[in-house]
C-alpha positions as CSV (number, residue, x, y, z in Angstrom):
1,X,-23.1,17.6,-6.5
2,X,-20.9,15.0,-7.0
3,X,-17.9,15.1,-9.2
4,X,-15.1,13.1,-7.4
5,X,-15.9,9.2,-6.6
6,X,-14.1,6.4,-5.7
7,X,-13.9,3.0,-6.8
8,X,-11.0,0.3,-4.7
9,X,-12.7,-3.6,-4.8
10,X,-11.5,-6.9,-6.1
11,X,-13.0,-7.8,-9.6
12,X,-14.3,-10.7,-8.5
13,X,-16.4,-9.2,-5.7
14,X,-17.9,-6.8,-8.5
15,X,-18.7,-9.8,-10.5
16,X,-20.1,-11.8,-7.6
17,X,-22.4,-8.8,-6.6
18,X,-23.9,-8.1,-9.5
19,X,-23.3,-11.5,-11.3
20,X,-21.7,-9.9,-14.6
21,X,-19.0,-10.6,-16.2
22,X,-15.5,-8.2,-16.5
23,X,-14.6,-9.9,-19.9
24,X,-15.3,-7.1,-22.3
25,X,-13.9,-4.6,-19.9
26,X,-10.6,-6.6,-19.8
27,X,-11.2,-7.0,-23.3
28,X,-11.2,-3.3,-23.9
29,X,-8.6,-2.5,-21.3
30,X,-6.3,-4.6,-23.2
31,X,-6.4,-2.3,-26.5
32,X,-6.1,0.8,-24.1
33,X,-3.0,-0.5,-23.0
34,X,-1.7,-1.2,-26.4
35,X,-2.6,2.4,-27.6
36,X,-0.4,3.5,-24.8
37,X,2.4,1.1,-25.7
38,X,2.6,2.1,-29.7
39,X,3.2,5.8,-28.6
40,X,5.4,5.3,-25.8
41,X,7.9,3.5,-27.9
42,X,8.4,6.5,-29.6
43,X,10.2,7.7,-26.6
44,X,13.3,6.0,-24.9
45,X,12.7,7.7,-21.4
46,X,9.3,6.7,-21.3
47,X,9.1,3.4,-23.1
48,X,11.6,2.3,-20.7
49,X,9.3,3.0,-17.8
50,X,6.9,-0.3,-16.9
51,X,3.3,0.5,-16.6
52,X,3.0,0.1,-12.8
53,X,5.7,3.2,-12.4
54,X,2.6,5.5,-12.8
55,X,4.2,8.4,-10.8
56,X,7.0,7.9,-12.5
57,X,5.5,8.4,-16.2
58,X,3.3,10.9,-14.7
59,X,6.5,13.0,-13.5
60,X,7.6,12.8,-17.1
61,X,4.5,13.5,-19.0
62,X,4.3,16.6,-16.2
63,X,8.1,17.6,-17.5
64,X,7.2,16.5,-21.6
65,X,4.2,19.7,-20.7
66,X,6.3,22.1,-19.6
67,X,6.4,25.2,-22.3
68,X,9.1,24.1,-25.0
69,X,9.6,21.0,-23.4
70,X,7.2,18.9,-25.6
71,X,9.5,16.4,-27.7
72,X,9.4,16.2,-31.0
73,X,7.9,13.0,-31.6
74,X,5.6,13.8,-30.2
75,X,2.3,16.2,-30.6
76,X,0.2,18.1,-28.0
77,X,-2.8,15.8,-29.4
78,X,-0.3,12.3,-28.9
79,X,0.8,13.7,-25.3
80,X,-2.9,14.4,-24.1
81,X,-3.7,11.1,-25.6
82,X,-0.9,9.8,-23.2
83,X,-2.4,10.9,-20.0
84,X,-5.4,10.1,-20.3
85,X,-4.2,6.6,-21.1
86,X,-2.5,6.5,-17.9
87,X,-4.9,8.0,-16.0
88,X,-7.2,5.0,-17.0
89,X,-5.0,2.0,-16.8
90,X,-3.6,3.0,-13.8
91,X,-5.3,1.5,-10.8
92,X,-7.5,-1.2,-12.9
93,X,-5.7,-4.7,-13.9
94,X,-7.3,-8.0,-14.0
95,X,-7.5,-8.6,-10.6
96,X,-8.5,-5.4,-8.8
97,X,-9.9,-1.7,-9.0
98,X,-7.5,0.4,-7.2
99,X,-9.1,3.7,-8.2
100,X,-8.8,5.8,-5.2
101,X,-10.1,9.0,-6.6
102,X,-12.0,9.7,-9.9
103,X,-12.0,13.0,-11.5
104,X,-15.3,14.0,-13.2
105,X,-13.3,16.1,-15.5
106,X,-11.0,13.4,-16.6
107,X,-14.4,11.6,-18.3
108,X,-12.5,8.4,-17.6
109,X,-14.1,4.9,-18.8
110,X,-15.3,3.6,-15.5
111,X,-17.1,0.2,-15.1
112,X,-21.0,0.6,-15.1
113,X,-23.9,-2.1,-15.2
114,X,-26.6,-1.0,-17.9
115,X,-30.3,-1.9,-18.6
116,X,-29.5,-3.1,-21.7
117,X,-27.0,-5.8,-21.1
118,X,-26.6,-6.7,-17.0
119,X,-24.6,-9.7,-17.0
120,X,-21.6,-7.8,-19.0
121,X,-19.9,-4.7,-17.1
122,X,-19.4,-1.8,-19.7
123,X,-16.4,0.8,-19.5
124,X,-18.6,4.3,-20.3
125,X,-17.5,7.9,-19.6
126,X,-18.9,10.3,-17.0
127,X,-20.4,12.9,-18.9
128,X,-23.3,12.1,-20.7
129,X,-23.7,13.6,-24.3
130,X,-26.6,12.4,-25.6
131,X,-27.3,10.8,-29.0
132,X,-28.5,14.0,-30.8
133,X,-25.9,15.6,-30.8
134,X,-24.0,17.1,-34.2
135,X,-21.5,19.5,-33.1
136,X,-18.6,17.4,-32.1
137,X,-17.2,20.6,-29.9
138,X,-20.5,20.9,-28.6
139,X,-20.4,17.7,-27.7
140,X,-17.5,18.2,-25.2
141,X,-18.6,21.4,-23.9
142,X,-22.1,19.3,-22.9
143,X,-20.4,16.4,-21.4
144,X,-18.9,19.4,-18.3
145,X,-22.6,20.1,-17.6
146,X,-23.7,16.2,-17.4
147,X,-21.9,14.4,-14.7
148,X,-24.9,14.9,-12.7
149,X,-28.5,14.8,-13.3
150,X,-31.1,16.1,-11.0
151,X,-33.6,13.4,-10.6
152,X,-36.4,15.3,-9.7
153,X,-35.9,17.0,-13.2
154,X,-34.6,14.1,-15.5
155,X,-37.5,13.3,-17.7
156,X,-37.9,16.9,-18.6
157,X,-34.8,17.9,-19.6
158,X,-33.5,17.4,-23.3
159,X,-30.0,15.7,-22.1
160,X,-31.6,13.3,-20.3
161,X,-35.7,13.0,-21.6
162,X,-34.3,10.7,-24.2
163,X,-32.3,8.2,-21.8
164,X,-35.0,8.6,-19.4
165,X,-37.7,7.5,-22.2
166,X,-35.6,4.3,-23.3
167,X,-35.4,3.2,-19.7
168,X,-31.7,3.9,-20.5
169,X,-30.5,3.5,-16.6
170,X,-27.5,2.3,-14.9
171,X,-25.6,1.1,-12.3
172,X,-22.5,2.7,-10.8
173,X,-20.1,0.8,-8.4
174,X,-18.4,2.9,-5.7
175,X,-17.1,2.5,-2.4
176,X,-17.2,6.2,-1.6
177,X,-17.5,10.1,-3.3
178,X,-16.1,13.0,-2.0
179,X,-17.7,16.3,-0.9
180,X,-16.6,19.9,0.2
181,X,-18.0,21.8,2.6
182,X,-17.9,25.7,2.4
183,X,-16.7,27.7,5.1
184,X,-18.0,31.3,3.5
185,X,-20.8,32.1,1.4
186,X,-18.6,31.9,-2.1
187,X,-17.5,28.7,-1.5
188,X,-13.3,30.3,-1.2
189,X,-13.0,28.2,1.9
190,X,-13.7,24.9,1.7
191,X,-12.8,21.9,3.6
192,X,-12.6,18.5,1.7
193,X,-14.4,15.0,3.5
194,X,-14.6,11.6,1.8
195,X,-18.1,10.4,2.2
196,X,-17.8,6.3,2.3
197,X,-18.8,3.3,4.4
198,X,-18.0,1.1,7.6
199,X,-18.3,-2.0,6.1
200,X,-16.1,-1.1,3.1
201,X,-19.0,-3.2,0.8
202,X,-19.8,-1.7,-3.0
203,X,-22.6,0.6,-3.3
204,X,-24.6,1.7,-6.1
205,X,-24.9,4.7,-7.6
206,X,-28.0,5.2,-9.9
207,X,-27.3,6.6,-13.6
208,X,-28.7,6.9,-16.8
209,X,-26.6,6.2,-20.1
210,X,-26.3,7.1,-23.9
211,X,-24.4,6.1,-27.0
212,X,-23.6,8.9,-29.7
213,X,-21.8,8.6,-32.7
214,X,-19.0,11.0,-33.5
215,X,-19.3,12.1,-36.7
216,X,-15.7,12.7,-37.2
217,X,-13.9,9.8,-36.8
218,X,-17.3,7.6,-36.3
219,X,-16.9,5.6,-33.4
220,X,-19.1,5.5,-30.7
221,X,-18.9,7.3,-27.3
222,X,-20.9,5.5,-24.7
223,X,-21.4,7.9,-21.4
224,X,-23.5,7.5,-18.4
225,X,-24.6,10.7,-15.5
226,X,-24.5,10.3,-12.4
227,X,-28.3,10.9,-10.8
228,X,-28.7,13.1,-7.3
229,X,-31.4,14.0,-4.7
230,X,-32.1,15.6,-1.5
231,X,-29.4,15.6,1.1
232,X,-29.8,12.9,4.0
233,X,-28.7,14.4,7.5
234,X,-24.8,13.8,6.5
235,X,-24.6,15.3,3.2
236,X,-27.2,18.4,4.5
237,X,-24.0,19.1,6.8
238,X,-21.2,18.1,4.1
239,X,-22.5,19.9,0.9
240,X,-24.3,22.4,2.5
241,X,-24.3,24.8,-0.3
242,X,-26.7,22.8,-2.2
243,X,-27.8,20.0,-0.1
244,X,-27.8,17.4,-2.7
245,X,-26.1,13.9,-2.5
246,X,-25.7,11.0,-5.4
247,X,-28.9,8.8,-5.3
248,X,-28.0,5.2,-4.1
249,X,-29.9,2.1,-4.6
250,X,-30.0,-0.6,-2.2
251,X,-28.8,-4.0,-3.8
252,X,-32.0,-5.3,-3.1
253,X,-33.5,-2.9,-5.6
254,X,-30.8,-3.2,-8.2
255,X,-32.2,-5.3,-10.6
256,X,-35.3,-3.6,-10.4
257,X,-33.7,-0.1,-11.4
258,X,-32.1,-2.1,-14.4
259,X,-35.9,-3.5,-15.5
260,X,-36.6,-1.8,-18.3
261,X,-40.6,-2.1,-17.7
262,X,-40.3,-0.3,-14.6
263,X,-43.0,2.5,-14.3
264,X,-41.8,6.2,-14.3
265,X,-43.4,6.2,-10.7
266,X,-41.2,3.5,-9.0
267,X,-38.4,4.8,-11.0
268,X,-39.0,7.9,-8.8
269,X,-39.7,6.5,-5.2
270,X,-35.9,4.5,-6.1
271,X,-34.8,8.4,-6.2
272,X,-34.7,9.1,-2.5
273,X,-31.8,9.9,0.1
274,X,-30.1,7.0,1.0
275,X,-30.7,6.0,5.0
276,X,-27.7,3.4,4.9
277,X,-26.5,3.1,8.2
278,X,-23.1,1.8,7.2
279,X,-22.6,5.6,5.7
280,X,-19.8,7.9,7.4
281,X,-18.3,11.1,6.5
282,X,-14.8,12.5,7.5
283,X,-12.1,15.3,6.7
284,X,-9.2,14.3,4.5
285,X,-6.4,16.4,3.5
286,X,-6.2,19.0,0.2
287,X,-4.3,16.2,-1.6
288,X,-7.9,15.3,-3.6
289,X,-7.1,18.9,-5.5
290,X,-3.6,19.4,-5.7
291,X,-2.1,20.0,-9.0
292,X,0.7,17.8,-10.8
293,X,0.7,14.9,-9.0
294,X,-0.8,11.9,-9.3
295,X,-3.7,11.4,-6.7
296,X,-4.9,8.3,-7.5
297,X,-3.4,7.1,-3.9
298,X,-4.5,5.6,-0.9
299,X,-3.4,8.7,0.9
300,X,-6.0,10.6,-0.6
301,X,-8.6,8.6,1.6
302,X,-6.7,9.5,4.8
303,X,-8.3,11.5,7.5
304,X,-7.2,15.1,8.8
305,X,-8.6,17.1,11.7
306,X,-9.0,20.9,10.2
307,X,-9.6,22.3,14.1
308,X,-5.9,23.0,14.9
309,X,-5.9,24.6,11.7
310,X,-8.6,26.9,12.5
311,X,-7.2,27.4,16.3
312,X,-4.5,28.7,15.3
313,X,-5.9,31.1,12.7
314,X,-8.7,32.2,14.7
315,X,-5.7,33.4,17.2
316,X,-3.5,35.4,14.8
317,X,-7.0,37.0,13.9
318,X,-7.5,38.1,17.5
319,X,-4.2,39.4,17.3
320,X,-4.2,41.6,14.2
321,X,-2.1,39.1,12.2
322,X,-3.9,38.7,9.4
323,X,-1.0,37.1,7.1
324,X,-0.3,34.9,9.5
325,X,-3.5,33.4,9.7
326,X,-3.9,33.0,5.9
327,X,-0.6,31.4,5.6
328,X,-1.4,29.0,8.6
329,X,-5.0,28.1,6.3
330,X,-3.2,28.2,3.4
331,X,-1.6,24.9,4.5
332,X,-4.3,23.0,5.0
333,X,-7.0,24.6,2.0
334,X,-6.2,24.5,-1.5
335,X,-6.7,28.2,-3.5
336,X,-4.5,31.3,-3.7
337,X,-7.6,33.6,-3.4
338,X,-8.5,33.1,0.4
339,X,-8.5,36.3,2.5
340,X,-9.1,37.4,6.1
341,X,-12.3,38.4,6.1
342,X,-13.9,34.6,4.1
343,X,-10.9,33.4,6.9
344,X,-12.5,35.5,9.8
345,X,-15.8,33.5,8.9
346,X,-14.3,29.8,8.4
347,X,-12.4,30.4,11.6
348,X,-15.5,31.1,13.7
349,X,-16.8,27.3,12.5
350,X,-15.7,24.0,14.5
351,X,-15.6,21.7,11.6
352,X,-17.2,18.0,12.7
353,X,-14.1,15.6,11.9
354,X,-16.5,12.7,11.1
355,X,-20.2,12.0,10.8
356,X,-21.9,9.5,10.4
357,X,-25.9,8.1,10.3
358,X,-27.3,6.0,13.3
């Protein structure tokens, strides 16, 4: 499935490709940003840190965390308010999308193109919740289930049937996703790879989207899932634990998956594997997953061969040293629950460094 994405284009090419407009995004950007000023000035430390210092306000929102550490102007709710913030102005200005990697289970407002309006980009969450819903809690426990939609299932499921019904679909723009694949049968050992390609162009991803209305403070929470399908021969390799991919469309069918006449038939035939020969695969480090630090970076994109890795392990395993060989994994795989016999297995593998369709 796909829960990690990336995002790293000039605005203007996103406006020339799909000929919409990043007004209201910049629009609502702008009030994000003053959110995140108001509470900043309420500390020195950080108030005297510039917006484009993210790793720098990130450090000190890590520290504010920290048990009895929280300030006093501050609350738990005003501190997660704060990183969250940051997490969604950093890497998006007025000129440029620098997001590097997406988290799923940030739900950050990411730029989508919808049915309903296609000449405007719209900032909706990931994590669709749709508009039925009562129970605000429920509502946020939902959204974890619905970053992804099978397609093959959407119009019968109650999430979706809805969104599906009121042709609610949209576009996502990415320039990659990332994928694991598992070394062992519980998924312990798993090797990361970013899954992008060669010509570094925008690609869509195809969604459907919902408003709902919070019933607490009664604004409006505007989400979109991202919809899969069958692996093609990379991702059948890559996510071979499920063998499912997100489903692309082609930029000469995007303003065909945006018609809202379209028949639920050619809405499923746009549901297929992508073929794009651009598309390539390859190992990068366990930087996507590590904890407290910011990984919204460039560096997160970078490649790494795991087969020295596993050389070495597979070694100390023929000779007995079985701590050695976890600790040699250990620094290259995120997880603290590895052991020697999921190792013994991942060891035996050569892991393909790069893949790609012909």
């Amino acid at each position: 499935m796909c829960y990690h994405k990336a995002l790293a284009i000039n605005i203007s090419e996103l406006e020339e490709h799909y000929a919409a407009s990043f007004q209201t995004i910049t629009e609502e950007l702008d009030i994000i940003k003053e959110k995140f000023e108001v509470l900043a000035r309420k500390d020195g430390a950080l108030h005297a840190l510039s917006l484009t210092q993210t790793e720098s306000i990130h450090n000190l929102l890590v520290a504010y965390s920290q048990k009895n550490s929280l300030p006093a102007h501050y609350s738990k709710q005003e501190l997660s308010e704060l990183k969250y913030y940051l997490k969604t102005l950093s890497g998006i200005d007025k000129e440029k999308i620098s997001r590097y990697h997406e988290n799923g289970f940030d739900y950050l407002p990411t730029p989508v193109i919808t049915a309903g309006e296609p000449d405007q980009f719209k900032l909706f969450r990931w994590g669709l919740i749709p508009f039925y819903m009562s129970d605000v809690e429920k509502a946020m426990i939902l959204r974890t289930q619905t970053l992804n939609c099978i397609s093959e299932e959407m119009a019968d499921k109650p999430s979706y049937r809805d969104a599906v019904k009121n042709a609610q679909r949209c576009l996502i723009p990415v320039t990659g996703f990332y994928e694991w694949r598992w070394l062992d049968e519980k998924g312990t050992v798993k090797i990361p790879y970013y899954v992008t390609f060669r010509d570094q162009q925008v690609r869509s991803m195809a969604g459907l989207y919902s408003r709902w209305k919070d019933k607490v403070t009664g604004e409006y929470y505007y989400s979109y899932t991202v919809l899969t399908t069958k692996a093609n021969s990379i991702l059948e390799y890559v996510h071979n634990h499920k063998q499912r991919m997100p489903v692309f469309i082609s930029r000469e069918d995007e303003k065909a998956w945006l018609n809202r006449d379209l028949s639920q038939k050619d809405v499923a035939d746009l549901c297929t594997p992508s073929q794009d020969s651009a598309m390539r695969a390859y190992t990068i480090s366990k930087l996507l997953t590590t904890r407290n630090i910011v990984t919204n970076v460039p560096e997160v994109q970078q490649p790494m061969n795991y087969q020295t890795a596993i050389q070495e392990a597979a070694h100390f395993l023929e000779a007995g040293k079985r701590k050695e060989a976890l600790e040699v994994f250990k620094q290259v795989i995120s997880g603290e629950k590895l052991n020697a016999d999921d190792l013994a297995q991942a060891a035996s593998q050569e892991i393909k460094a790069e893949l790609s369709l012909g």
